[in-house]
Backbone of each chain as ProteinMPNN parsed JSONL, in Angstrom:
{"seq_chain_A": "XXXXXXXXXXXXXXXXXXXXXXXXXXXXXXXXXXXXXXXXXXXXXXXXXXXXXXXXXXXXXXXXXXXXXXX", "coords_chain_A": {"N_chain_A": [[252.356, 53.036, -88.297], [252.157, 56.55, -89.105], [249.199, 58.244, -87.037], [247.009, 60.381, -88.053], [245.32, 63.385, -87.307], [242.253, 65.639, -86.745], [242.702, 68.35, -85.86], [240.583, 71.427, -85.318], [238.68, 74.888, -85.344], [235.945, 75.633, -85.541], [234.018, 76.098, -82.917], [235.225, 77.914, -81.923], [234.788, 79.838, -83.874], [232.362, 80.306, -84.561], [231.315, 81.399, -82.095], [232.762, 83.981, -82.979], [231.602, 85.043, -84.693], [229.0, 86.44, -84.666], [227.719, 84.507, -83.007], [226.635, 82.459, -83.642], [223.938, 79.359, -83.625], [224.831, 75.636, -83.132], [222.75, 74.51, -84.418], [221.488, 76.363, -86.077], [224.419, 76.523, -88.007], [224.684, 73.834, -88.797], [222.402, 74.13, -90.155], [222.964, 75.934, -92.423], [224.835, 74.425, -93.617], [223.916, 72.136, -94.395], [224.128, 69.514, -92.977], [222.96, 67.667, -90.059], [222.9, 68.549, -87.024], [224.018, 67.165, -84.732], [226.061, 66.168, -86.297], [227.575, 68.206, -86.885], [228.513, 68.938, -83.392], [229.91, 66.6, -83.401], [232.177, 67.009, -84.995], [233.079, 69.476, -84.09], [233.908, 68.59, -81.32], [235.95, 66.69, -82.408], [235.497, 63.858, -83.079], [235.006, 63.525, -85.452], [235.867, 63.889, -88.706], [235.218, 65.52, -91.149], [233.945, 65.219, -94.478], [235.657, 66.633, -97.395], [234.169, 68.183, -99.241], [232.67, 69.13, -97.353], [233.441, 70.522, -95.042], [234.922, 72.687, -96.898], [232.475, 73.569, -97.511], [231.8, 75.051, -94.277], [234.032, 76.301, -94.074], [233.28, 78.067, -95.856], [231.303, 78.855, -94.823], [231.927, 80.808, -92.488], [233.569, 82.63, -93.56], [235.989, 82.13, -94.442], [239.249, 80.625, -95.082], [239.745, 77.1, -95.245], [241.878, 75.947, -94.286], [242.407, 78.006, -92.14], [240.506, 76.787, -90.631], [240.208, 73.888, -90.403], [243.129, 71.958, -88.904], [245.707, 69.989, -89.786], [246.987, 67.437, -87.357], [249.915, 65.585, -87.424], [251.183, 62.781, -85.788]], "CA_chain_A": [[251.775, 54.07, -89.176], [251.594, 57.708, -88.268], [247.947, 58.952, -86.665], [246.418, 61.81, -88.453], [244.185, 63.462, -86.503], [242.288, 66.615, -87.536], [241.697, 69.823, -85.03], [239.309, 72.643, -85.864], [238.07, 75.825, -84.667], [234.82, 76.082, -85.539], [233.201, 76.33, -81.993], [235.535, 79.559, -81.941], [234.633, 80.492, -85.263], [230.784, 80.281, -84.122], [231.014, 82.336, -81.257], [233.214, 84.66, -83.018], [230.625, 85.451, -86.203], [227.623, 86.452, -84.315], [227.357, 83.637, -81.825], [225.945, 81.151, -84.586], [224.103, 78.292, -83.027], [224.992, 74.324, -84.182], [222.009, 73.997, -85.116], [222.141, 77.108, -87.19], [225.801, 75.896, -88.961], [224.044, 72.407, -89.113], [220.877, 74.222, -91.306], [223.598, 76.344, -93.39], [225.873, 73.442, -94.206], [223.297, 71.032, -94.992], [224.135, 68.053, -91.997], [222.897, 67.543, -88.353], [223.335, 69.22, -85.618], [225.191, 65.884, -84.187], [227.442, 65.826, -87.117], [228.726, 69.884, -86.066], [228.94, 68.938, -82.376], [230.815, 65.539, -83.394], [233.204, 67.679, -85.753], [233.925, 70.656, -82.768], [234.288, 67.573, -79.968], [236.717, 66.094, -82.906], [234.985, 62.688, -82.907], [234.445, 63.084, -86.73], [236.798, 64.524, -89.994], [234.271, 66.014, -92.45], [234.664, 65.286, -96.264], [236.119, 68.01, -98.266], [233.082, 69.395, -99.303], [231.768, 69.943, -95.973], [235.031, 71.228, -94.713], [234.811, 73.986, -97.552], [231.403, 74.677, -96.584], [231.852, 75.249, -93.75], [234.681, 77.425, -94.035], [232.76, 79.258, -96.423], [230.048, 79.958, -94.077], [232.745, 81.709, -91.834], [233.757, 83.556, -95.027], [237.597, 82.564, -94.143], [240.168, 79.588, -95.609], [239.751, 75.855, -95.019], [243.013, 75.799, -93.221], [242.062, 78.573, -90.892], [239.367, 76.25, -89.713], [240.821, 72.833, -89.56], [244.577, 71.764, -88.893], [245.997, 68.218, -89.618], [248.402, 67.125, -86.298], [250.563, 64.259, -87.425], [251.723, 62.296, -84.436]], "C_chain_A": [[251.331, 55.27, -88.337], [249.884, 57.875, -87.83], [247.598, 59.83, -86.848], [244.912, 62.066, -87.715], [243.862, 65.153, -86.724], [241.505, 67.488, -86.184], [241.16, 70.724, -86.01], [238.948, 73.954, -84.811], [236.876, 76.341, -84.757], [234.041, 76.661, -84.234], [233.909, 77.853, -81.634], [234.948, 80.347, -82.802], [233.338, 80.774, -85.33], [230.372, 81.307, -83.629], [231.579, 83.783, -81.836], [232.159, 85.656, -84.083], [229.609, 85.297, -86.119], [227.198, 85.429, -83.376], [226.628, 82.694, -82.662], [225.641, 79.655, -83.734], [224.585, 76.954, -84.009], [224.42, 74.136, -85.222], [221.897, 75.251, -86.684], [223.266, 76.915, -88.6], [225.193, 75.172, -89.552], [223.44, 72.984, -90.726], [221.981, 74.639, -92.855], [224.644, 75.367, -94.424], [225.078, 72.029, -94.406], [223.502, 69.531, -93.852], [223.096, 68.225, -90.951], [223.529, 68.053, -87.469], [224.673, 68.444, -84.775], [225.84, 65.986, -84.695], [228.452, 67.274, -86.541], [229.25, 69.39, -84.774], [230.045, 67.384, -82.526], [232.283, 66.613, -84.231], [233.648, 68.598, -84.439], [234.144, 69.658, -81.877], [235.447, 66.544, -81.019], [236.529, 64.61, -83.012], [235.166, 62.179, -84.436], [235.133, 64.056, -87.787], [235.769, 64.814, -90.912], [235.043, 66.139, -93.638], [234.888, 66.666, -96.539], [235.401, 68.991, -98.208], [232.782, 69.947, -98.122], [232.432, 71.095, -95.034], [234.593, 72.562, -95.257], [233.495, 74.709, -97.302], [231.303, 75.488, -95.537], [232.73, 76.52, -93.098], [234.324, 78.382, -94.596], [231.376, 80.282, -95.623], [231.062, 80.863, -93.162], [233.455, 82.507, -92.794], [235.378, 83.594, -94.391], [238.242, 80.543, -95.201], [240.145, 77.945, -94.891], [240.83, 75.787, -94.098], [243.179, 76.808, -92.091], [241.382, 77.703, -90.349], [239.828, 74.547, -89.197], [242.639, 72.824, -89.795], [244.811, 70.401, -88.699], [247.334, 68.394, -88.408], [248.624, 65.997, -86.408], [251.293, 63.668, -86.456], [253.075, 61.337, -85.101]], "O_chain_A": [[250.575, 55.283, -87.366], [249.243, 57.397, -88.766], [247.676, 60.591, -85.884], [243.894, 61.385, -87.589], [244.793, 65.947, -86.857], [240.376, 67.399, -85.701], [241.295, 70.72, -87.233], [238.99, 73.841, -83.586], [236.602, 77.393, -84.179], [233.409, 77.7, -84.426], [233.257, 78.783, -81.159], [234.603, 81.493, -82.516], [233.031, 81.567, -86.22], [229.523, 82.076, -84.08], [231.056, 84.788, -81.355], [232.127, 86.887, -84.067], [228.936, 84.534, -86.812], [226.071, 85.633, -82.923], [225.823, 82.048, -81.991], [226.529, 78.931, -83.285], [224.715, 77.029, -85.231], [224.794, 73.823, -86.352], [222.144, 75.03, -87.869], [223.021, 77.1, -89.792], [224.932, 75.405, -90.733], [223.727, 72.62, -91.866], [221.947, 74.052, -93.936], [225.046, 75.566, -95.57], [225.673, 70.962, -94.554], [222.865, 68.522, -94.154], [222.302, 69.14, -91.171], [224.73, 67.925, -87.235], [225.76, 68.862, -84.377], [226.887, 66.0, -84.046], [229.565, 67.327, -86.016], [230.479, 69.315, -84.767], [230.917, 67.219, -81.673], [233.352, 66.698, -83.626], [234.67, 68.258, -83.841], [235.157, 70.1, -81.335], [235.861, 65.556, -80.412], [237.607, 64.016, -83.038], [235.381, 61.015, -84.774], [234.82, 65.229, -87.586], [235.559, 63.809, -91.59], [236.1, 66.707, -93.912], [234.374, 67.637, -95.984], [235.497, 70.087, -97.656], [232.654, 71.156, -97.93], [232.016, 72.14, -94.533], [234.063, 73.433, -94.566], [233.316, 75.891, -97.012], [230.786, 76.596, -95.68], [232.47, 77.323, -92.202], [234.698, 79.509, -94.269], [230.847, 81.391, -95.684], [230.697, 82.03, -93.3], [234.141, 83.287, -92.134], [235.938, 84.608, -93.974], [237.55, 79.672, -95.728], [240.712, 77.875, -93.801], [240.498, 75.51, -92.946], [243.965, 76.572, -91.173], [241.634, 77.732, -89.144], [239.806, 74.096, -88.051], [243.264, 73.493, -90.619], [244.349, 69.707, -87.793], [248.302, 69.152, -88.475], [247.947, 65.161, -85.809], [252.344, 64.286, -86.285], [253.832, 60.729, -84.344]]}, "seq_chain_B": "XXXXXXXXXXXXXXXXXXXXXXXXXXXXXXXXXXXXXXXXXXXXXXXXXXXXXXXXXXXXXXXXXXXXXXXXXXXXXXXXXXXXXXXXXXXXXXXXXXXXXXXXXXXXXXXXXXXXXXXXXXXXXXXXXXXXXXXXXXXXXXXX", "coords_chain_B": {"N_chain_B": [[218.629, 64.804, -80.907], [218.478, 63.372, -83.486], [216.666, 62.201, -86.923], [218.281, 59.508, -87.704], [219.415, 58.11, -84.974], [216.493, 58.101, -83.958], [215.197, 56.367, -85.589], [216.948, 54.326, -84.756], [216.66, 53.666, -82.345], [213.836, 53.065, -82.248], [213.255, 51.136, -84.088], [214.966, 49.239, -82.642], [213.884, 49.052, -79.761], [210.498, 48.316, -81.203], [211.899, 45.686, -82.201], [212.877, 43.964, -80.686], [210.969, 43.654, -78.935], [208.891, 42.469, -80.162], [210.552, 39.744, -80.615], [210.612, 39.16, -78.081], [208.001, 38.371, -77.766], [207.74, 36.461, -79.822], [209.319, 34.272, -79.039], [207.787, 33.576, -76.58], [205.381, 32.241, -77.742], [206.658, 30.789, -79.019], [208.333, 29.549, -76.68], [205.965, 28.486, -75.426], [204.621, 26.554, -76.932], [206.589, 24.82, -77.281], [207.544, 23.642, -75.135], [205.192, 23.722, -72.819], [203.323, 22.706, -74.498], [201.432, 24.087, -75.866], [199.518, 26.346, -77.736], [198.987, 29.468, -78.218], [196.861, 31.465, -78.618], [195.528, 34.41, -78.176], [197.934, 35.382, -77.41], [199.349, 36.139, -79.493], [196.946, 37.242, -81.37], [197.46, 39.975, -79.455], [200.287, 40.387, -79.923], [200.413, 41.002, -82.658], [198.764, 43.077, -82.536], [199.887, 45.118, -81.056], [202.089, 45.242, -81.949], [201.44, 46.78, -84.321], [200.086, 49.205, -82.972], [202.517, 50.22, -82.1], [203.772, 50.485, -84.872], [202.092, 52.767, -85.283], [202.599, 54.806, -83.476], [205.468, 55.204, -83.91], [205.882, 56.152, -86.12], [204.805, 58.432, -86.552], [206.102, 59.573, -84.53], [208.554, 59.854, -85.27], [208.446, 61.45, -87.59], [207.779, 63.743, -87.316], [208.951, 66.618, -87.33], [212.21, 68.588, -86.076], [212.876, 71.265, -86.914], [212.173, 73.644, -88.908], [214.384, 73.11, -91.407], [215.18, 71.508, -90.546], [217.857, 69.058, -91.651], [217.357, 65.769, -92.99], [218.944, 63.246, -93.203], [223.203, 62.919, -92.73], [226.593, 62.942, -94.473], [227.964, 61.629, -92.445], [226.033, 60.15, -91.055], [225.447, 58.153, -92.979], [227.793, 57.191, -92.869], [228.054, 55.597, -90.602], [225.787, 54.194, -90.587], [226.794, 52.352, -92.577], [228.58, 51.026, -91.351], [227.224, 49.598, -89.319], [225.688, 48.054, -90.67], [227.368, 46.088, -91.534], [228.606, 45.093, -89.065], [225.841, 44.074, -88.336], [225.87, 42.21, -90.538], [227.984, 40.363, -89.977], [226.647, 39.587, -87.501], [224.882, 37.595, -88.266], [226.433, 35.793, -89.731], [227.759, 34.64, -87.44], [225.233, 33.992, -85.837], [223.93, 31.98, -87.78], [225.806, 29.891, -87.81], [226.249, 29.324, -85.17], [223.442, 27.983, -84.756], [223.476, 25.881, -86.685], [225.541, 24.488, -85.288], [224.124, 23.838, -82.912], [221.709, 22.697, -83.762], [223.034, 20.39, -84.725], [224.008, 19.471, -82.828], [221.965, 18.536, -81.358], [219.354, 17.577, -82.677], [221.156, 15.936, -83.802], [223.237, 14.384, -86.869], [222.117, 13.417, -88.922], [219.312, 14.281, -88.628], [216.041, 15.601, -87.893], [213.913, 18.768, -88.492], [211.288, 20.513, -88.047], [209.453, 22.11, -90.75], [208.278, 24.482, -89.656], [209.196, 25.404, -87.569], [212.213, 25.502, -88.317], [211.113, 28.02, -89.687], [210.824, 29.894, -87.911], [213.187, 29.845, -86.489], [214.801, 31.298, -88.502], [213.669, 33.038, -89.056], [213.772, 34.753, -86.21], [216.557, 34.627, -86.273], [216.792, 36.535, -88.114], [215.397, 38.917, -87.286], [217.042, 39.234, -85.069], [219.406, 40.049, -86.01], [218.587, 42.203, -87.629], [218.027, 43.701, -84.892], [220.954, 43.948, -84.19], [221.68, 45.977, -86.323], [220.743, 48.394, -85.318], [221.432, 48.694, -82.639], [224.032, 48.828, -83.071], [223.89, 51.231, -84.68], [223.295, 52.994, -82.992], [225.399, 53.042, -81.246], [227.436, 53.257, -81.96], [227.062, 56.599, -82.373], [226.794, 57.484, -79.679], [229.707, 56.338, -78.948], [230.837, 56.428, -80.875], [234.533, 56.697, -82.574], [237.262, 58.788, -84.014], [235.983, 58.817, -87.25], [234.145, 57.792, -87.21]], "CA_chain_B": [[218.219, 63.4, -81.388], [218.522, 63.285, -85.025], [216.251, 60.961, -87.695], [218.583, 58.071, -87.756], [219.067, 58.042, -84.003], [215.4, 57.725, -83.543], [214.613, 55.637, -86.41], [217.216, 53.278, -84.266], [215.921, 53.662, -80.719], [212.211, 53.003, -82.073], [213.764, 50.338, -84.246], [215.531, 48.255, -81.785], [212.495, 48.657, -78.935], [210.252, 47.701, -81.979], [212.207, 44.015, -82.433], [213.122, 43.868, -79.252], [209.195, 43.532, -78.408], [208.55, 41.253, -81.34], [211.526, 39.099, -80.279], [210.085, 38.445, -77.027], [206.683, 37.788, -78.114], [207.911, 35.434, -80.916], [210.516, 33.739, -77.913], [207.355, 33.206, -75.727], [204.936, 32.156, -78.497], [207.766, 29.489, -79.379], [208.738, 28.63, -75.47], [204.646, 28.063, -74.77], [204.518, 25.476, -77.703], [207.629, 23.595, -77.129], [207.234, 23.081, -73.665], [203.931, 23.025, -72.951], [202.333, 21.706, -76.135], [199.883, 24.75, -75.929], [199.266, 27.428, -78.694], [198.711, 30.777, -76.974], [196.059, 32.331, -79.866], [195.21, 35.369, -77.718], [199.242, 36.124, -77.007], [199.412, 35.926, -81.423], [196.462, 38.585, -81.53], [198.256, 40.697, -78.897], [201.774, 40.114, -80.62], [200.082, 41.687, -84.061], [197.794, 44.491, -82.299], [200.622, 45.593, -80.287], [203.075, 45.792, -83.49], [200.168, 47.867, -85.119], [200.151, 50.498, -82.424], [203.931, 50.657, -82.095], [204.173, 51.301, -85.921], [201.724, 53.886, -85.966], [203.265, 55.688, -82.579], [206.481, 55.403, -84.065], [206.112, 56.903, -87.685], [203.843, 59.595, -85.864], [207.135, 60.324, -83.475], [209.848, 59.968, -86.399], [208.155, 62.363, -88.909], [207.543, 65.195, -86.532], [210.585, 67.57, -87.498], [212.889, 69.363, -85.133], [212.549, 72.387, -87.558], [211.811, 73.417, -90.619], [215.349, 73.14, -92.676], [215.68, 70.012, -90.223], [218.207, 67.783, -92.275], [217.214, 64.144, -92.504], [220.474, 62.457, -93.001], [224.036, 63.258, -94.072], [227.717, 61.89, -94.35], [228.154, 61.163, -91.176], [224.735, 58.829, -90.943], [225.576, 57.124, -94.005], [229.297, 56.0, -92.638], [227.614, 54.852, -89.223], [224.91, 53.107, -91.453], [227.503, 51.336, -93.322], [229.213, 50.435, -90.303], [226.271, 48.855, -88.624], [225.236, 47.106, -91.475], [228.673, 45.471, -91.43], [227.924, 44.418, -87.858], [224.541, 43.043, -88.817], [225.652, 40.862, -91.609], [228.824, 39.427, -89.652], [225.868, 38.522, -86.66], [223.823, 36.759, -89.208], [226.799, 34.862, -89.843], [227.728, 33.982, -86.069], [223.926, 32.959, -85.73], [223.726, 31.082, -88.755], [227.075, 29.031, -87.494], [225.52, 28.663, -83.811], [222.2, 27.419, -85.146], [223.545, 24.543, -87.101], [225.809, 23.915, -84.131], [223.227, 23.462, -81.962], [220.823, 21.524, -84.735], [223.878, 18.794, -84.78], [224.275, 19.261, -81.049], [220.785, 18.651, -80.195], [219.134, 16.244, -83.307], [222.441, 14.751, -85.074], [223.526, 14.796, -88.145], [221.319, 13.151, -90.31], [218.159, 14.198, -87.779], [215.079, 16.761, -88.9], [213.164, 19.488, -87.778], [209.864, 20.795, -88.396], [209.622, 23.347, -91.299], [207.662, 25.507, -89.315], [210.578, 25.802, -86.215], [212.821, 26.116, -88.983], [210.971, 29.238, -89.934], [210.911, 30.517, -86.933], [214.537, 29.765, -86.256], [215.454, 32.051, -89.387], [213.038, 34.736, -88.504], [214.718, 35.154, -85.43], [217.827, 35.208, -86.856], [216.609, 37.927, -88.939], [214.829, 39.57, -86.486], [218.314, 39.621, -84.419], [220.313, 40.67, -86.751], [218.064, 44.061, -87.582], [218.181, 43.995, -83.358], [222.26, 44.615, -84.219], [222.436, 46.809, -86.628], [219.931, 49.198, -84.503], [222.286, 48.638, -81.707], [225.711, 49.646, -83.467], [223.791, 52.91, -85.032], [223.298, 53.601, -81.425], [226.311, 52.374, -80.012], [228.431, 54.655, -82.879], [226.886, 57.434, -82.162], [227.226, 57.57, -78.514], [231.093, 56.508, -78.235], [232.547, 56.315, -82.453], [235.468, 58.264, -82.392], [237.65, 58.918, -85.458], [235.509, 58.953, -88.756], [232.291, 56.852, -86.916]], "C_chain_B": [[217.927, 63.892, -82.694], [217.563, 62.108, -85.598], [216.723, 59.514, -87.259], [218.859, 57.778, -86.371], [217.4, 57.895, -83.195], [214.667, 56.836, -83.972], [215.49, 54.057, -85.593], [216.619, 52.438, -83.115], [214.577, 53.017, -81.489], [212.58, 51.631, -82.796], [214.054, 49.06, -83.395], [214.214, 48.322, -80.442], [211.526, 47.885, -79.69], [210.412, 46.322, -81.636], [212.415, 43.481, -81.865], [212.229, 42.845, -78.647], [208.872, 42.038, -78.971], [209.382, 39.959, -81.044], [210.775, 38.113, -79.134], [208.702, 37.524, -77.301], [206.859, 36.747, -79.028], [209.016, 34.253, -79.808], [208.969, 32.922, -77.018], [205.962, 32.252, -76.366], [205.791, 30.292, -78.298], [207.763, 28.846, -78.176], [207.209, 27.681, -74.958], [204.184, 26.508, -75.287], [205.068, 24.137, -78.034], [207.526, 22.994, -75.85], [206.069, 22.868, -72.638], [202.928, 22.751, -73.529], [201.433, 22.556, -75.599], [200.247, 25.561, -76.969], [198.469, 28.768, -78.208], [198.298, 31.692, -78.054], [196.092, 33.944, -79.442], [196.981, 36.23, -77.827], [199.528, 36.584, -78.619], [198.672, 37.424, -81.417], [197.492, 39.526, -80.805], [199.405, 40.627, -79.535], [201.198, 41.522, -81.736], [199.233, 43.043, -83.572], [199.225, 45.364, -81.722], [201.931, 46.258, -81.187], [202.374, 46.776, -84.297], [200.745, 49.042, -84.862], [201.394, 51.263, -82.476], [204.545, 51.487, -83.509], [203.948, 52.559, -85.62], [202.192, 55.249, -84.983], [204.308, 55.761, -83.456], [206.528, 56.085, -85.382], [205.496, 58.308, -87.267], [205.186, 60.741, -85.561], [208.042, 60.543, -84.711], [209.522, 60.995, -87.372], [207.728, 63.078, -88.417], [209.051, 65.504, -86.612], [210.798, 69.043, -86.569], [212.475, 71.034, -85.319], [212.342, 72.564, -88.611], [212.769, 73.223, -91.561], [215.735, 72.189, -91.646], [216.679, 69.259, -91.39], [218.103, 66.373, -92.05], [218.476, 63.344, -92.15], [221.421, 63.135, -93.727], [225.417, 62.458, -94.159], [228.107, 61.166, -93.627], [227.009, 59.648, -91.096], [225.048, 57.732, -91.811], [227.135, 56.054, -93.389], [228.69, 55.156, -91.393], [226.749, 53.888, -89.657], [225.336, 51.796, -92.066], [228.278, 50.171, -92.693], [228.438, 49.365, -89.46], [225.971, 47.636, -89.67], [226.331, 46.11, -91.512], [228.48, 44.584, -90.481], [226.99, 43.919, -88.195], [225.061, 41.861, -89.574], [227.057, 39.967, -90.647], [227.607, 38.506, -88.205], [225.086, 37.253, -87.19], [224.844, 35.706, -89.418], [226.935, 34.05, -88.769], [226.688, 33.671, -85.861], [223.859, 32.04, -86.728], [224.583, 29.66, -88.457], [226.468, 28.384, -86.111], [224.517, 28.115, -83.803], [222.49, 26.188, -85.517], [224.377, 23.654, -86.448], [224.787, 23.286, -83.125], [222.224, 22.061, -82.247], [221.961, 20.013, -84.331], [223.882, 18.233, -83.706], [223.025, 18.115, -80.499], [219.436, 17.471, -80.862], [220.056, 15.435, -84.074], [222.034, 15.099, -86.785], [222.869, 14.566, -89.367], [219.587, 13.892, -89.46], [217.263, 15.322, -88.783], [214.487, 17.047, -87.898], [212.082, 19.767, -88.583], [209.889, 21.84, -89.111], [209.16, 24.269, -90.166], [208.646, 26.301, -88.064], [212.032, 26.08, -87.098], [213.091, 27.559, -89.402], [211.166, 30.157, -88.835], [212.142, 30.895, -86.471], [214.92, 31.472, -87.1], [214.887, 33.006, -89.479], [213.224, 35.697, -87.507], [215.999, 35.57, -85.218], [218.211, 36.879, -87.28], [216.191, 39.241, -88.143], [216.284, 40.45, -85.508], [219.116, 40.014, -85.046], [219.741, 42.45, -87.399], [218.286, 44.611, -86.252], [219.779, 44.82, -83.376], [222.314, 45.705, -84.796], [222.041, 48.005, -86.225], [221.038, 49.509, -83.243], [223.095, 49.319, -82.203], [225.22, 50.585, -83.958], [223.948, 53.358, -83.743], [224.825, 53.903, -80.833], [227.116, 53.371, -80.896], [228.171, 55.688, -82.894], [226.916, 57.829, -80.843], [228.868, 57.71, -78.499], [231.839, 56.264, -79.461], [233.458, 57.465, -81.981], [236.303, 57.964, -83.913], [236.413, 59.33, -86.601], [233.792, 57.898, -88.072], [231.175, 57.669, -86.082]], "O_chain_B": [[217.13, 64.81, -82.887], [217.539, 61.067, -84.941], [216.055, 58.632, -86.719], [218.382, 56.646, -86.292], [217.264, 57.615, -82.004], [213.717, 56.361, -83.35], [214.982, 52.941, -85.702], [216.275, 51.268, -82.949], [214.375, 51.992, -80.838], [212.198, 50.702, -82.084], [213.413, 48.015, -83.503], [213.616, 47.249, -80.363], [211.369, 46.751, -79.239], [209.566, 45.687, -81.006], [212.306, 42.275, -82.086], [212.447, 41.756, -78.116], [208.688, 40.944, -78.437], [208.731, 38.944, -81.291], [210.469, 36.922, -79.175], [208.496, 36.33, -77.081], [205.907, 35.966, -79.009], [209.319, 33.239, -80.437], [209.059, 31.709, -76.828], [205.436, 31.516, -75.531], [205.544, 29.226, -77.735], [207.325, 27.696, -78.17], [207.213, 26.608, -74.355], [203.671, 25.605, -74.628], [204.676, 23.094, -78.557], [207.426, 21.777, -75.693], [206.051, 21.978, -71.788], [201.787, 22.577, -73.1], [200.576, 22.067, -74.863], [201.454, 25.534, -77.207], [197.284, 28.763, -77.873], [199.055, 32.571, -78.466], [196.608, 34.739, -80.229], [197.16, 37.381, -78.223], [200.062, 37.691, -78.693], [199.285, 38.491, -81.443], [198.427, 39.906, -81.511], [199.188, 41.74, -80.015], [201.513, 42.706, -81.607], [199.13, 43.99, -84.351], [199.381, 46.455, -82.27], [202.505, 47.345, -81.107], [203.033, 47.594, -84.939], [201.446, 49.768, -85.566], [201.515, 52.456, -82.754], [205.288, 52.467, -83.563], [204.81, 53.436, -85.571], [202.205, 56.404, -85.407], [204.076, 56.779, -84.107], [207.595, 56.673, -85.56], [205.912, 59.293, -87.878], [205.39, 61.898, -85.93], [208.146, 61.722, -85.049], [210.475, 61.422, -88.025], [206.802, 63.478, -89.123], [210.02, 64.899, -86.152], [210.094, 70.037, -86.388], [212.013, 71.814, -84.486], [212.299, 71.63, -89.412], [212.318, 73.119, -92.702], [216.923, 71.909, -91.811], [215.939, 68.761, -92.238], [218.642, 65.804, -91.101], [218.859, 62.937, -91.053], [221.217, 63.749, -94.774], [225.34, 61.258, -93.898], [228.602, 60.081, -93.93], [227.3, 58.452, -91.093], [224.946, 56.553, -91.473], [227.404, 54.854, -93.448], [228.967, 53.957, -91.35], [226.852, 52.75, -89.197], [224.773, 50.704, -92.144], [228.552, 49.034, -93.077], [229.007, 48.381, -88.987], [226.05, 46.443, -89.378], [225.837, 44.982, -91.518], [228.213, 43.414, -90.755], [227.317, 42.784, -88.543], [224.748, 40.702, -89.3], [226.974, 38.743, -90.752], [227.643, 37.302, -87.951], [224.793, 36.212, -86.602], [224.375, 34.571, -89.335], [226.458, 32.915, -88.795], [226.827, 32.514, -85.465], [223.648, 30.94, -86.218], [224.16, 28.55, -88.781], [226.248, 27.181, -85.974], [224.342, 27.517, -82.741], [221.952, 25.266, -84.904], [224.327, 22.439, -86.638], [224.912, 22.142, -82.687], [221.993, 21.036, -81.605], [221.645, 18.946, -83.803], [223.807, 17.035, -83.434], [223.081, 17.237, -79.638], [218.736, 16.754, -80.147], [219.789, 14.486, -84.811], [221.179, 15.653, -87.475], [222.93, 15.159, -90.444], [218.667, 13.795, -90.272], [217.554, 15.756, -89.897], [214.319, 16.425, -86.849], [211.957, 19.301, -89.716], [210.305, 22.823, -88.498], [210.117, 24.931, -89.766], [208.712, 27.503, -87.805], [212.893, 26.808, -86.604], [214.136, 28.199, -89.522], [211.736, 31.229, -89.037], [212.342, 32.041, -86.07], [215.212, 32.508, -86.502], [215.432, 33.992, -89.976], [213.033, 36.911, -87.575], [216.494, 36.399, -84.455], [219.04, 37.764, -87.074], [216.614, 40.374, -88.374], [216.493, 41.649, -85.322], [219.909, 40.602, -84.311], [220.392, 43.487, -87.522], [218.675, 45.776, -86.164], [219.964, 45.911, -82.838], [222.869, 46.625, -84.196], [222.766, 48.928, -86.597], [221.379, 50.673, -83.035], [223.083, 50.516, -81.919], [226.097, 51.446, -83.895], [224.839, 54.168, -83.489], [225.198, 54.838, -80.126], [227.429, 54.415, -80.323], [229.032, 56.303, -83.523], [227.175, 59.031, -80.886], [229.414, 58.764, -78.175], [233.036, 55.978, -79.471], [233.317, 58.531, -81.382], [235.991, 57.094, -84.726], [236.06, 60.507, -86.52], [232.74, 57.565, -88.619], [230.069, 57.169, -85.877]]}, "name": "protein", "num_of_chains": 2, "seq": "XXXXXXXXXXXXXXXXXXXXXXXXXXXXXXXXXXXXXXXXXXXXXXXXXXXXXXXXXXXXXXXXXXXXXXXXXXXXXXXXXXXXXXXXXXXXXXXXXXXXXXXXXXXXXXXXXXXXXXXXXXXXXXXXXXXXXXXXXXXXXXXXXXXXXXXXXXXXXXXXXXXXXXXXXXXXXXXXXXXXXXXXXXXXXXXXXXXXXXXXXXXXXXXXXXXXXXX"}
């Protein structure tokens, strides 16, 4: 069975839109600080919602921010 | 350090403590037929303080829109708990191994070492699932 595995650019997308800290993202998107730095170190796939949050705090498209790489 | 990362750490030191003290309690009584009253007080004063340090430390917030828990905590939660209940079974299995091992099959024990037995159990099995929050948050990878 293939391995889906999900990159992201948030830690670009951070620095790029004011230098936003984690913990910052974290407060705006409702998780933990841990959960952002597990999501940018790719440890951890965020549900949908959080996903779209997240892209909405960078005021850009869910698929700008993460990318599925099927192995 | 997040809530449920601290609620583990203080957690698992917590039962840890209690463990021992209920281990040495037990070893003092079985082996040299004494009852160690003073080590009992100490056991229960010492669990006191630890609560009231530890709810002190856990409910002091990082910041003010701190989030307590969120998706993430809950899958690692679920995961641990998983771990917990399969230890409870591997103790439960090694216990009555041992019982057969050690008085036979028709033999008996003393309610009260009974209780103790299954408080320890219990005790060790909160010890796990404290552990695997830990232990999944250090090195989960994928979705843990």
């Amino acid at each position: 069975m293939p391995e889906n595995e999900l990159s992201n650019c948030v830690r670009r997308l951070r620095f790029e839109n004011g230098q936003i800290t984690q913990q910052d993202l974290a407060d705006r998107v409702g998780v933990t600080r841990q959960t952002i730095i597990a999501i940018e170190q790719g440890k951890y796939s965020p549900s949908l919602p959080l996903a779209l949050k997240i892209a909405k705090t960078f005021d850009t498209t869910i698929e700008k921010v993460f990318e599925l790489n099927v192995d | 350090m997040n809530r449920t990362q601290k609620e583990a750490l203080g957690g698992l030191i917590f039962f840890t403590v209690t463990l021992v003290f209920m281990a040495s309690i037990l070893a003092a009584r079985l082996i040299f037929k004494k009852d160690i009253v003073y080590a009992t007080y100490f056991m229960l004063a010492t669990i006191a303080i630890m609560n009231v340090l530890g709810l002190l430390y856990l409910f002091r917030k990082q910041s003010p829109r701190e989030v307590i828990t969120d998706e993430r905590d809950k899958l690692i939660k679920l995961k641990a708990l998983f771990a917990s209940f399969v230890s409870v079974m591997i103790l439960l299995a090694a216990m009555l191994v041992t019982l057969k091992i050690i008085v036979g099959i028709d033999g008996s024990i003393g309610v009260w070492l009974l209780v103790m037995i299954l408080f320890g159990i219990t005790i060790a099995a909160v010890m796990v699932y404290y552990a695997a929050v830990l232990i999944l948050y250090l090195f989960g990878k994928g979705n843990a």
